[in-house]
N, C-alpha and C positions, 0 to 999 in steps of 0.2 A: 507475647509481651506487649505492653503500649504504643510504642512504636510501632511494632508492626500493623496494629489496629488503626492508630492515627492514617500510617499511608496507605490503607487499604481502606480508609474510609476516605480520604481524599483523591484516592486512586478513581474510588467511584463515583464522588462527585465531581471530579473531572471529565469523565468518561457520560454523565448525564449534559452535565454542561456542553459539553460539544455533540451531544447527540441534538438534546433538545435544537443549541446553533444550528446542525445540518436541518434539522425537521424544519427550521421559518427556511435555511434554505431553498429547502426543497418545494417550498409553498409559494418564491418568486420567483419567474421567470427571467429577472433582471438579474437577482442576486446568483442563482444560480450560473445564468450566461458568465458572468463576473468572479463568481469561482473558478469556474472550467478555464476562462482566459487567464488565471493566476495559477493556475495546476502545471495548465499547458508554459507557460513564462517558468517557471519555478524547477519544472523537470524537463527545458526544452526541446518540448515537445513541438516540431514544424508539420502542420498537417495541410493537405490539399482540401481545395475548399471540396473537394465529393467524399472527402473522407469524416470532415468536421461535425455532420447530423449522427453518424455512427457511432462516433466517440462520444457524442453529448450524450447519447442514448445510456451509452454503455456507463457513462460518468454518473451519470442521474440514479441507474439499477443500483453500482454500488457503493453511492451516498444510503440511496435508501437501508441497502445491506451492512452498514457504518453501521447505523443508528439502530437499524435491530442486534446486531450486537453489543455496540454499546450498551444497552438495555438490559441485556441478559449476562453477562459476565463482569466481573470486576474488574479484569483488563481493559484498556481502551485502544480500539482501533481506530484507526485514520486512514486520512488517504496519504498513498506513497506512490511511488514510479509506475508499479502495474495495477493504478486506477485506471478507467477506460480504455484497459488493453483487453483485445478479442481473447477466447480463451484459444486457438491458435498459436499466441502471440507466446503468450505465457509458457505453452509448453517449453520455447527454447528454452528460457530459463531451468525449468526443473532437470532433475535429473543430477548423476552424480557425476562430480568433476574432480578426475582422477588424477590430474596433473600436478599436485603435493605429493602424490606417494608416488609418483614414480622415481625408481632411486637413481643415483646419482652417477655421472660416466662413469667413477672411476669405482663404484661400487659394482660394475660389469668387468672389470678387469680381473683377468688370473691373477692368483695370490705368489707373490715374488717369491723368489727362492734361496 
């Protein structure tokens, strides 16, 4: 239907638009330092200063990785919480969290008589 054309056509010029934005980015050393310090503000993030070259590294890898996807998909990605996280970091995150299904005391109780 048209709608859904429309947002999928602005889906994707959104997703150029902030790509192309990351690429000049990624082109200034100043703008970039100035991203990374709104990321880190934004998702407070306290880092030690022997940890800060690390994270910029890692910050910079996947801006560039933004923008190649942005590029090739319709969807647009961004940066969120586990930008410049080691992949380390991130495993804690994954994995499955079983703690909704487990049932509830009184669904361990013997059935009354």
């Amino acid at each position: 239907n048209r709608l859904n054309m429309k947002v999928q056509i602005l889906l994707t010029v959104a997703g150029l638009a902030a790509s192309l934005d990351l690429e000049q980015v990624l082109q200034s050393p100043t703008e970039l330092k100035n991203l990374f310090a709104e990321f880190n503000a934004k998702f407070g993030k306290n880092l030690s200063p022997a940890e800060v070259p690390m994270r910029m590294r890692l910050f910079s890898n996947d801006l560039k990785e933004i923008v190649r996807i942005n590029k090739e998909h319709e969807w647009v990605s961004g940066i969120n919480q586990f930008t410049a996280m080691p992949a380390a970091e991130k495993q804690m995150y994954l994995g499955l969290n079983d703690t909704l299904s487990a049932p509830a005391p009184e669904d361990n109780m013997p059935p009354r008589e």
